[in-house]
C-alpha positions in Angstrom: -17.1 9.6 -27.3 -15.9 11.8 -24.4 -13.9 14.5 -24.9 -10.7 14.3 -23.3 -9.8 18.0 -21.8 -13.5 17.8 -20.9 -13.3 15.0 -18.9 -10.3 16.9 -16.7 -13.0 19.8 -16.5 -14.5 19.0 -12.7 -11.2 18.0 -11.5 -9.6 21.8 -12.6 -12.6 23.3 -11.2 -10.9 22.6 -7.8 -7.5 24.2 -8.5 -6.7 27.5 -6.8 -7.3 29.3 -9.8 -4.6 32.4 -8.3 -1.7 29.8 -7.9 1.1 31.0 -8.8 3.9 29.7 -10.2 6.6 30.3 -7.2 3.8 28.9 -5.3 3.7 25.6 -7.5 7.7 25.4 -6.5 7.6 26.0 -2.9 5.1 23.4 -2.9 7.0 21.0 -4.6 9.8 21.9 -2.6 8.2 21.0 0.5 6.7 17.9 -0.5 10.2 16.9 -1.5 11.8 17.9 1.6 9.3 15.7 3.5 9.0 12.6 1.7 12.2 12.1 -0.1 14.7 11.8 2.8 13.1 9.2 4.5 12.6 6.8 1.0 15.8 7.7 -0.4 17.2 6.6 3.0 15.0 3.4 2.9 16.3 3.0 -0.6 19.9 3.0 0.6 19.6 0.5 2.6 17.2 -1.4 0.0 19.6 -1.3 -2.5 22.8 -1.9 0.0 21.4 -5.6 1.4 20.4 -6.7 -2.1 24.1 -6.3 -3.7 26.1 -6.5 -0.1 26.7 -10.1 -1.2 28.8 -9.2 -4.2 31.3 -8.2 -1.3 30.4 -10.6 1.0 31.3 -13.3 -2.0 34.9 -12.6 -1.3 34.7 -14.5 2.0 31.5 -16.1 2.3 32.2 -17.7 -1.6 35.1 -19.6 0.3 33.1 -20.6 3.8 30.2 -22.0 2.2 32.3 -23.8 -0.8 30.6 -21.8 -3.8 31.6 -22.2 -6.9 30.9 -18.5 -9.3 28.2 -20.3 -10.8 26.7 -21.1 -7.8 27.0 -17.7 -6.6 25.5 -16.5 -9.5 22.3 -18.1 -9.3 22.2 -17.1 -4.9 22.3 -13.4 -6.2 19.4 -14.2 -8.3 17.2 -16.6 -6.8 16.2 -12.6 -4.8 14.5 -11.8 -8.1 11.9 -15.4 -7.9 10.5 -14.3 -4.8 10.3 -10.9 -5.9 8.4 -11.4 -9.2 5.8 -14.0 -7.8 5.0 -11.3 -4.8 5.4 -8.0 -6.7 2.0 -7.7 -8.0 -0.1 -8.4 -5.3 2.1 -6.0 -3.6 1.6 -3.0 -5.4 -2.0 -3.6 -5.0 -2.1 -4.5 -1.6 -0.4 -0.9 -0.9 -3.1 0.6 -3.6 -5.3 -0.4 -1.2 -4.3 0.1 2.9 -1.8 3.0 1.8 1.8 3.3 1.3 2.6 4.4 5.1 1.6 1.0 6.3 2.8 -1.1 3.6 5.8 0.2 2.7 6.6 0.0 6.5 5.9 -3.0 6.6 8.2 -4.1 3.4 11.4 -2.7 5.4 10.8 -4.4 8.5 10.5 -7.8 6.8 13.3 -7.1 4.2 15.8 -6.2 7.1 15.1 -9.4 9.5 15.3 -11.2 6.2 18.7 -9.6 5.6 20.1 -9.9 9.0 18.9 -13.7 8.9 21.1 -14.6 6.3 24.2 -14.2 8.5 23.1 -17.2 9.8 23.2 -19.7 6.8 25.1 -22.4 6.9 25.0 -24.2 3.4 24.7 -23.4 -0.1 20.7 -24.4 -0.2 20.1 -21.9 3.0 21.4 -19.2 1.4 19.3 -19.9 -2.0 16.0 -20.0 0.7 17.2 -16.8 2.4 17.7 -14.8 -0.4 14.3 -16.4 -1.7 12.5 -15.1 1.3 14.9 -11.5 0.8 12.5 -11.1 -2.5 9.0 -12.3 -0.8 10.1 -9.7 1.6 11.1 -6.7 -0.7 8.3 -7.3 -3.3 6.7 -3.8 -3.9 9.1 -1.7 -2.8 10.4 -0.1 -5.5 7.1 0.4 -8.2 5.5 1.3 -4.4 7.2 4.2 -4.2 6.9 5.2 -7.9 2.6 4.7 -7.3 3.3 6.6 -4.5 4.6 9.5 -6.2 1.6 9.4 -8.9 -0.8 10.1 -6.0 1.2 13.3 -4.7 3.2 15.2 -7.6 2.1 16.3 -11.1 4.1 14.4 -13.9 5.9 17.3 -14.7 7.7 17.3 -11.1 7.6 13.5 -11.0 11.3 12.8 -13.1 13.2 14.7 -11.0 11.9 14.1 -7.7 12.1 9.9 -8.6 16.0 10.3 -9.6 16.4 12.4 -6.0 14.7 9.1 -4.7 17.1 6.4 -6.9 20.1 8.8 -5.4 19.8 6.5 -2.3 20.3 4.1 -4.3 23.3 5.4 -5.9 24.7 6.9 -2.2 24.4 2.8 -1.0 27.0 2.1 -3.6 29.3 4.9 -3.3 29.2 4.8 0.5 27.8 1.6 1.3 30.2 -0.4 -0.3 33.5 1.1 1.2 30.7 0.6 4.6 30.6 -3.3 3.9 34.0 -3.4 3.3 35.0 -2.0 6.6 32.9 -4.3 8.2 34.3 -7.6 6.2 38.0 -6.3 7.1 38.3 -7.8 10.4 38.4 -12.1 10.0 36.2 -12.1 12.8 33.8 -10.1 15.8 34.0 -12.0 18.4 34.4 -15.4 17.1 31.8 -15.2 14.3 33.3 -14.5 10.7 32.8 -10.7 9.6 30.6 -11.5 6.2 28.0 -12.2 9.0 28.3 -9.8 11.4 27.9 -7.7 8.3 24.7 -9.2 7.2 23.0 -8.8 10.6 24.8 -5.1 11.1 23.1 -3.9 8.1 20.1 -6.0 8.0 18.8 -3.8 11.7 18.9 -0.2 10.4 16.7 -0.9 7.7 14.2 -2.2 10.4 14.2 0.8 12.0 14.0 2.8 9.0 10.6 0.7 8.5 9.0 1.7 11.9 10.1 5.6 10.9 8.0 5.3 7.9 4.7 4.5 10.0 5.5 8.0 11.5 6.5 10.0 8.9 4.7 9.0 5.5 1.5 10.5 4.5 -0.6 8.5 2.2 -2.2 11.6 -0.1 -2.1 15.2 0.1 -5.2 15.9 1.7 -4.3 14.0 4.6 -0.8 16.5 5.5 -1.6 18.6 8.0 2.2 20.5 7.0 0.9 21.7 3.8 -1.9 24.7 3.9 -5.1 24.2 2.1 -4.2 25.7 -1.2 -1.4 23.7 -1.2 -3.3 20.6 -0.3 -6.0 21.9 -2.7 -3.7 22.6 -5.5 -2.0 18.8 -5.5 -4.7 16.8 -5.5 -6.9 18.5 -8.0 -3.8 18.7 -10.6 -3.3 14.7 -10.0 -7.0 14.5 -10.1 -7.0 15.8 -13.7 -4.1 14.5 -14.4 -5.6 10.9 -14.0 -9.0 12.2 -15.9 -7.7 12.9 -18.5 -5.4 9.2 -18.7 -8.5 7.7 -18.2 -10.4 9.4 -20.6 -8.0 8.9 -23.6 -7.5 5.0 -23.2 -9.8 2.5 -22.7 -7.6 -0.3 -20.9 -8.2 0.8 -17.4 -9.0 -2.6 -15.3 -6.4 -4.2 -13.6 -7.1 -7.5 -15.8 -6.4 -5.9 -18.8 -3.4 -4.0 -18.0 -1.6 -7.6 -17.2 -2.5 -8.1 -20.7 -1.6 -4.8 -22.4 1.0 -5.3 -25.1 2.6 -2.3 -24.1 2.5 -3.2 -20.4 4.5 -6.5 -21.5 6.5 -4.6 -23.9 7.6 -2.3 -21.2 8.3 -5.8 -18.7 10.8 -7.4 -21.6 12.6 -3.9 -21.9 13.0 -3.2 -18.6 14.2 -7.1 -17.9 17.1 -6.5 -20.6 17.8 -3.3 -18.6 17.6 -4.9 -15.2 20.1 -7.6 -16.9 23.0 -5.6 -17.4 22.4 -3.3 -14.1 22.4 -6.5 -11.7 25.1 -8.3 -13.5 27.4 -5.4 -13.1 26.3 -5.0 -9.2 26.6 -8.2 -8.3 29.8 -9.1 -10.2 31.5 -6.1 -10.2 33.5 -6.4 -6.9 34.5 -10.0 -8.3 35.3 -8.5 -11.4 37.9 -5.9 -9.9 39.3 -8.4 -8.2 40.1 -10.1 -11.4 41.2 -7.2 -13.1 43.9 -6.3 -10.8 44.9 -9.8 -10.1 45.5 -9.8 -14.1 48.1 -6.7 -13.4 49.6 -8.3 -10.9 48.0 -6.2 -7.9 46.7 -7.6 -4.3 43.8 -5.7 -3.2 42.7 -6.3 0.6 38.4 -6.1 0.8 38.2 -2.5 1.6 40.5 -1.1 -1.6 37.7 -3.4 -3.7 35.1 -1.6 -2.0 36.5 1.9 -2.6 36.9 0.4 -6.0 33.1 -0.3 -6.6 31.9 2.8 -5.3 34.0 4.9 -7.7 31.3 4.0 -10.7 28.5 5.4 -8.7 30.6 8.7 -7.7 30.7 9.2 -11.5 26.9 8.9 -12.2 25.1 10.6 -9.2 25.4 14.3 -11.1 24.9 13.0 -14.4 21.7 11.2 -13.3 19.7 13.9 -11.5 20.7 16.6 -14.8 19.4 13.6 -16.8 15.9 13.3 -15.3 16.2 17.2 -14.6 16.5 17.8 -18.3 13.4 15.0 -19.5 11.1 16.9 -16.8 11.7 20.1 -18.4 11.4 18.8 -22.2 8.5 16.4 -21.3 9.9 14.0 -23.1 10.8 10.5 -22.1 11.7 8.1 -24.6 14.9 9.3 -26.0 15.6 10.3 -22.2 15.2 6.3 -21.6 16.7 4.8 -24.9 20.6 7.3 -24.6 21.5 6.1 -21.5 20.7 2.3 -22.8 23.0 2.8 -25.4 26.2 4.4 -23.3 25.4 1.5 -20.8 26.1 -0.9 -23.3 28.7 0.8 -25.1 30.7 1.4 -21.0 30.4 -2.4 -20.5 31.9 -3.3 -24.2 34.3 -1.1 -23.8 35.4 -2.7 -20.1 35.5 -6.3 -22.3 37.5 -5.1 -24.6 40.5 -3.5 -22.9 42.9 -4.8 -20.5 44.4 -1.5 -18.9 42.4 -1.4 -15.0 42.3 2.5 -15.8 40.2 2.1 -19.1 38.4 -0.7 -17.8 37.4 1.3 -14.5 36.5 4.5 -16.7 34.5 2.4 -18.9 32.5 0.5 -16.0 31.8 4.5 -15.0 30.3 5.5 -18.5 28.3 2.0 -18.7 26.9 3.0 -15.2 26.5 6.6 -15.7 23.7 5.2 -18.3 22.1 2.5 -16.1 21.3 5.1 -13.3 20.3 7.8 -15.4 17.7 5.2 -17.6 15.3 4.2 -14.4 13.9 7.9 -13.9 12.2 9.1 -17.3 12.1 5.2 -18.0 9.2 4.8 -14.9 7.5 8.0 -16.4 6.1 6.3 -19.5 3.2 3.9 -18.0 1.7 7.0 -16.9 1.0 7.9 -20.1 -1.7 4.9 -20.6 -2.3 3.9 -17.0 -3.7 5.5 -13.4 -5.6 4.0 -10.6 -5.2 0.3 -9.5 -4.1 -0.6 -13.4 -1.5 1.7 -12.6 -1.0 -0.2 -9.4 -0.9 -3.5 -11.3 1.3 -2.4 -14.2 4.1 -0.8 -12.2 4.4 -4.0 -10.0 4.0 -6.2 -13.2 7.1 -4.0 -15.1 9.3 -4.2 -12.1 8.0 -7.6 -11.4 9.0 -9.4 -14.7 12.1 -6.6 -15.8 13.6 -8.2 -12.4 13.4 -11.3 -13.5 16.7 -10.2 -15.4 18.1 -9.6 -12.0 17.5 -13.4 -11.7 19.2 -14.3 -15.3 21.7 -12.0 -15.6 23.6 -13.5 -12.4 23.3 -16.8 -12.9 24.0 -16.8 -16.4 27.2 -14.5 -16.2 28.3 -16.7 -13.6 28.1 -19.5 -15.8 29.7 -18.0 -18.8 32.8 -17.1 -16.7 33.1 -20.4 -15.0 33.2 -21.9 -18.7 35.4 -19.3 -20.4 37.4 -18.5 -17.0 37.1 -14.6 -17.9 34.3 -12.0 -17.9 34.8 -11.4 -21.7 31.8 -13.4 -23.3 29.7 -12.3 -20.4 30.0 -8.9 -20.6 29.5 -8.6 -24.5 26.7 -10.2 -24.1 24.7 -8.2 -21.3 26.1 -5.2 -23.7 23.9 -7.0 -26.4 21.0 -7.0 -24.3 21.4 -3.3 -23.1 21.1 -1.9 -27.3 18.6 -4.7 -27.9 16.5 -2.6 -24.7 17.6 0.7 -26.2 15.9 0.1 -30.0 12.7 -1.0 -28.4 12.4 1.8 -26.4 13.1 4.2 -29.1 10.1 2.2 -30.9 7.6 2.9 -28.0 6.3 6.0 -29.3 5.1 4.9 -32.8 3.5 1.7 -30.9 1.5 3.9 -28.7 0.5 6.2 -31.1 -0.6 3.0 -33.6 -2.5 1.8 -30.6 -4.3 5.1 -29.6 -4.2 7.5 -32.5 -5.7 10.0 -30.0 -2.4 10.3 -28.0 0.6 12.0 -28.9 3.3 9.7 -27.8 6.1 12.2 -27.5 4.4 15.1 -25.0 2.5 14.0 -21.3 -0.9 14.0 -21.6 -1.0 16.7 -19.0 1.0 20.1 -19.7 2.6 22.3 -16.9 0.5 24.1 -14.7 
C-alpha cells in the first residue's frame, strides 16, 4: 500500500524550500486582504436577504394575511430549493471556477430578492422564496471549496470565520438597516416591506458583477502575488490534498454521497442549522413578544436595534474561537462547545421572563451558533479533496439546511398551538446537545473507519 508522507513527496518538491516563516504570514496576509473583503461583503448581503423577512413579517405578516405558521414554513420553503440545487452547484463551480460561478450566484440571488417585493399572495411568496434557494444554492460550501484550493488548513479556520463575520456584520448592521427602511408606511405609495426587498435585493447584484473582476480561481493564476508566493501555495495545498488522498480510499464523488461520515456530518449540521435559523427568523417576532409581555411598545427600528445586539456579542468571541482551533489543530471540541452554550443560551431565554436575561441569554446561545460553523467546515477535509470534496461540502450544507426548512415551519407551528415560544425553544435547545454529542463522537468514528488516521491532529502539520 502507498505510503502516505510519500505520496506528498513530489508535491513538496515544489515548495520554496528557503520560505520562511514571516514569509508564510505576509502571504497569508495578502491573500486575505484580497479575497476576503469582497466574500465577506457578498456574505452580508447573502445572509441579510435570507433573514430580512423575519423583519419584514412585522408588516408584510399583516398585508398578505399570514398566520405564524404560515410564515414559518415561507422562511423555509428557501432551504427546498437550496438542497435540491446545492450539489450540482458545488460541482458546477469545481468545474468553470469560483469567479464565474459564484458571480453568477449573486446576481440571481439578488433579482430573486428584489422580486419578492412584488408578491402579492401567500403562494407567491412560498414560489419566490423557492426560487431565493435555486438561486443561492452553492454559495456558501462554494466559498469554503474555494478556500481549500488557496490556503493550507492551518490558515483555513481563521480566515473562514473572517469570511462568516459578514455574516455576523448583516445582523448587527443590517438589521437596524432594514429597519430604517420598514419605518416609513410607505415610499411613494408602495408599502416599505417592499421597497425594502427591492433596496436590498440590487446591491447584492452588483456585488455579483464585482466578483467577475476581482476573484482569482487558484493561486497560480494571481498576478499580485510573486512566484514564490504563488509557488509556495499551491504546492502546500498540492500536498496537502496528496496526502488526503493517499490515506482514504473514498475519493469519487459517488461514494462520498454515500460516506457514512459525509451523512453523519449532513444530520449534525441539520440539527445545528435548526436552532441557528429558528432563532434568525423568529427572533425579531420573538422580541416583540417579549416586550409586549412587559408591557413595552417597540416601533420596527427599536426591534431591529434589538436583534442586532446578539450578533454584537458574538463577533469577538467567534474569530478567538476559530483563532484558537487553527493554532491547536483541533476541531472537534472546537465544533461540539459552542453546540452546547447554543443550546444552553436558548433554554435559558425559555425559561426566564425578565427581557434583560432573556436578551443576555439569546447573546450566549448565539455567541455558540456563530462560533460552531468555522472549525465545524474544517473536518471534511480530513477524509475528502478534489470534486468529492466538491460533492460533500454541497451535500453537508445541502441536507444540514434542510433544518433551515424545519426549524421555521415547525416553531411556527408549536407557537401557534401553545401561543408562546416556550415549547419551541426547548426543543431546538434539544436538538442543539443532541448535535453537540455526535460531534464529540466524530473522532472515534473516523478513527474506527481508517485506523491509519489520527482523528484529533490534520493530516497536514504547519509549514
Amino acid at each position: 500500500m502507498t505510503d502516505i508522507r510519500s505520496t506528498a513527496t513530489g508535491a513538496q518538491a515544489s515548495l520554496p524550500s528557503d520560505f520562511s516563516a514571516a514569509e508564510k504570514r505576509a502571504t497569508i496576509c495578502k491573500v486575505t486582504l484580497r479575497l476576503v473583503p469582497i466574500l465577506a461583503v457578498a456574505y452580508f448581503f447573502n445572509s441579510l436577504e435570507k433573514t430580512n423577512i423575519g423583519l419584514a413579517a412585522l408588516q408584510m405578516n399583516q398585508a398578505l394575511g399570514l398566520t405564524t405558521a404560515a410564515f414559518g414554513l415561507a422562511s423555509g420553503l428557501l432551504f427546498v430549493g437550496y438542497a435540491v440545487f446545492e450539489v450540482p452547484s458545488n460541482l458546477i463551480q469545481y468545474k468553470v471556477g469560483a469567479r464565474k460561478w459564484l458571480a453568477r450566484i449573486m446576481i440571481t440571488w439578488g433579482a430573486v430578492a428584489a422580486a419578492t417585493g412584488f408578491v402579492n399572495s401567500e403562494a407567491s411568496l412560498y414560489i419566490l422564496r423557492i426560487l431565493l434557494g435555486v438561486a443561492e444554492a452553492g454559495f456558501y460550501p462554494g466559498v469554503i471549496l474555494y478556500f481549500t484550493l488557496w490556503v493550507p488548513k492551518e490558515y483555513r479556520g481563521t480566515m473562514l470565520s473572517l469570511f462568516v463575520l459578514g455574516g455576523t456584520l448583516s445582523a448587527i448592521f443590517g438589521s437596524p438597516l432594514t429597519g430604517l427602511l420598514l419605518t416609513p408606511d410607505h415610499y411613494f405609495g408602495i408599502e416599505s416591506w417592499r421597497a425594502m426587498f427591492v433596496i436590498e435585493g440590487v446591491p447584492a447584484m452588483l456585488v455579483g458583477v464585482l466578483c467577475l473582476f476581482k476573484l482569482v480561481d487558484r493561486p497560480a493564476e494571481a498576478t499580485w502575488l510573486t512566484t514564490r508566493e504563488r509557488d509556495w501555495l499551491e504546492g502546500s495545498i498540492a500536498a496537502e490534498h496528496a496526502l488526503v488522498e493517499a490515506s482514504h480510499s473514498t475519493r469519487s464523488v459517488f461514494r462520498s454521497i454515500g460516506d457514512i461520515r459525509v451523512l453523519m456530518l449532513s444530520f449534525i449540521y441539520f440539527c445545528l442549522k435548526f436552532g441557528q435559523y429558528a432563532l434568525a427568523f423568529f427572533l425579531p417576532l420573538m422580541v416583540v413578544a417579549f416586550q409586549t409581555q412587559a408591557g413595552i411598545k417597540m416601533t420596527t427600528f427599536q426591534v431591529s436595534l434589538m436583534v442586532a445586539i446578539p450578533a454584537v456579542a458574538a463577533v469577538v468571541p467567534a474569530i478567538l474561537w476559530a483563532r484558537h482551533s487553527d493554532k491547536t489543530g483541533e476541531r472537534y471540541w472546537h465544533a461540539t462547545v459552542p453546540a452546547i452554550l447554543g443550546a444552553v443560551g436558548i433554554c435559558a431565554s425559555a425559561a426566564f421572563h425578565q427581557p434583560i436575561l432573556i436578551m443576555i441569554s439569546i447573546c450566549v446561545a448565539t455567541i455558540g451558533l456563530s462560533a460552531q460553523s468555522a472549525p465545524f467546515y474544517q473536518i471534511p477535509g480530513y477524509f475528502l479533496t478534489g470534486a468529492s470534496a466538491a460533492t460533500a461540502f454541497g451535500l453537508i450544507n445541502s441536507l444540514g439546511n434542510l433544518g433551515g426548512f424545519v426549524a421555521p415551519t415547525v416553531f411556527g407551528a408549536l407557537k401557534d398551538a401553545t401561543g408562546n415560544y416556550t415549547l419551541p425553544s426547548y426543543l431546538m435547545g434539544g436538538i442543539l446537545i443532541l448535535a453537540a454529542i455526535l460531534t464529540a463522537t466524530l473522532p472515534r468514528m473516523f478513527k474506527t473507519l481508517n485506523p491509519r488516521q489520527d482523528a484529533d491532529r490534520p493530516l497536514v502539520a504547519s509549514n
